[in-house]
N, C-alpha and C positions, 0 to 999 in steps of 0.2 A: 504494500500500500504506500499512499504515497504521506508525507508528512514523518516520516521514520528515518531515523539515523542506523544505519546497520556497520558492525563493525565486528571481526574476529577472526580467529585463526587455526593453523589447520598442519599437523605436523604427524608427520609417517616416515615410517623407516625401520631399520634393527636396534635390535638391544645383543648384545653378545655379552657372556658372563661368565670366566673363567675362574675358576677357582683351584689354589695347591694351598698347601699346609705341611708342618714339616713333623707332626706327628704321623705322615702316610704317606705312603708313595702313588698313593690316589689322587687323580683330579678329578675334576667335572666341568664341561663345558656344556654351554645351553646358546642355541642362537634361535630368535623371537624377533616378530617382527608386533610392531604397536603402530596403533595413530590415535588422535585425538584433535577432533574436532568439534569448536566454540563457534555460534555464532552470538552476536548477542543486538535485539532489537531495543530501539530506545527512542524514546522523546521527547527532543530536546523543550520544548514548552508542560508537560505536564510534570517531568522532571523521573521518569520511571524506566527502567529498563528490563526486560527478559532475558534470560539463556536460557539455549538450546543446545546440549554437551551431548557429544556420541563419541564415543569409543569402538575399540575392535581390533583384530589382527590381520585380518583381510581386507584390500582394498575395495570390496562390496559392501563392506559391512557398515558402512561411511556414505550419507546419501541426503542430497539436497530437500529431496522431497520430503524427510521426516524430520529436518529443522521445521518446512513450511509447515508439516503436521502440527507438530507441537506451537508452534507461534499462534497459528490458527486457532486451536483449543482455549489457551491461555488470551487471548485478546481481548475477548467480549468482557471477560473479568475485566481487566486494565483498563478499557475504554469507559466502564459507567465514571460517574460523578465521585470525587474521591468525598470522605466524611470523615471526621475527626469521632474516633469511641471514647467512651471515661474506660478508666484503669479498674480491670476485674476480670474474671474468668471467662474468657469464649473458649469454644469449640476451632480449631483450625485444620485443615483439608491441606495435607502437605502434597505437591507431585511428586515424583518418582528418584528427581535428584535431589530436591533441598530432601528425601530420604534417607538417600542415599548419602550425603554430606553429613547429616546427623548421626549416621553410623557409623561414620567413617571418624568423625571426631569421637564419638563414645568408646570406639574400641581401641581408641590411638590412647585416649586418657582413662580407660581403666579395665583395659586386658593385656598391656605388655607389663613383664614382670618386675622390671624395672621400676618402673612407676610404682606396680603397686609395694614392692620392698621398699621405696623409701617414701611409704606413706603420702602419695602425692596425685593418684588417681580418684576417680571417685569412687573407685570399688572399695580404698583402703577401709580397714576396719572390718569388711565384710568377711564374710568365711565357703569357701565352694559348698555350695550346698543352698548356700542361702540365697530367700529370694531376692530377685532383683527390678524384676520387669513382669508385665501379666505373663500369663500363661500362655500365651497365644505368639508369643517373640522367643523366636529359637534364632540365633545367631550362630552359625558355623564355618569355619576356613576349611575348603573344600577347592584344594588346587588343583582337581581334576574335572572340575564345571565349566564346561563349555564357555560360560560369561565372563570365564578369568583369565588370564595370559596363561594359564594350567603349567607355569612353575611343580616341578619334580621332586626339587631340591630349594633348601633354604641357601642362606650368603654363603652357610660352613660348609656347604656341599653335603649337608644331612639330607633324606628321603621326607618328603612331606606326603601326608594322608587327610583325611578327614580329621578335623579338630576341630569337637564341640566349645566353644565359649559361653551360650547363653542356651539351656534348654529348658525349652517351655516355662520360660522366666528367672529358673533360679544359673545362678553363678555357678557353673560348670567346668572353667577351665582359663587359665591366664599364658599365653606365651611367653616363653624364655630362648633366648636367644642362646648359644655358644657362649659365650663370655657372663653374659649375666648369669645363667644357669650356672656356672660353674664357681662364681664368687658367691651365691646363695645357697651353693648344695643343693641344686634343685634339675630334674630330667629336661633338657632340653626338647623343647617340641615348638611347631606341630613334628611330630614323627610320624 
């Protein structure tokens, strides 16, 4: 449409990730191809802007037409008359990314072990077992799902599997890394 500022970017290529260590005479190498593509609509008079983020590892998987989908959807919202709410409890209807970004900070800040060993995620204090979330939010790292770059191995060149974090709301599981695992006494995984 017209009256819209459009602006963003769009980048594809390989990832290659070679790993040795001098406790083995093992490596691992992984070669991965990614892109990621932003558009973002906005307008410069009402003062609001959208994105429209895709990912993928295939250069099909990346596609004009489902920016426009998405822009489409979200418009009618953006285009009514804005109004000023008072300060209290609504109901909010997230899409599929600000989801996706909310998870992505949740699990950044209180399922890596780090964090939670030195009391600083928002899991600290809590115990695996305990609840966290409804019952209805199972959180899991599953780097063999088609929707992920399906990494085999972590940075230590470990095996990655299915690894529960969040089931059916209670606190299931916290990531350790190689190093951190090993200054905590604690199994590294996902295994």
């Amino acid at each position: 449409g017209s009256g819209f500022n459009y602006s963003g970017a769009w980048s594809s290529g390989s990832t290659e990730l070679f790993l040795a260590g001098t406790a083995s005479p093992a490596t691992a190498w992984h070669l991965g191809t990614d892109q990621h593509f932003t558009c973002v609509l906005k307008h410069p008079q009402q003062r609001w802007e959208l994105a429209a983020d895709q990912t993928g590892w295939r250069a099909d998987q990346v596609t004009s037409q489902e920016a426009i989908d998405a822009f489409t959807a979200l418009l009618p919202v953006y285009q009514r008359p804005a109004w000023q709410v008072e300060p209290g409890p609504y109901t909010i209807a997230f899409g599929p990314w600000a989801i996706a970004q909310i998870l992505e900070m949740a699990v950044w800040a209180g399922f890596w072990g780090r964090g939670y060993e030195e009391k600083q995620g928002w899991t600290a204090g809590k115990s695996l077992g305990d609840r966290l979330l409804s019952e209805q939010v199972t959180v899991v790292d599953d780097s063999g799902d088609p929707l992920t770059f399906r990494f085999g191995f972590d940075g230590a060149g470990l095996a990655r599997g299915v690894f529960p974090l969040v089931q059916a709301g209670t606190f299931a599981g916290l990531a350790y890394e190689l190093a951190t695992a090993a200054e905590y006494g604690r199994r590294p995984n996902p295994d």
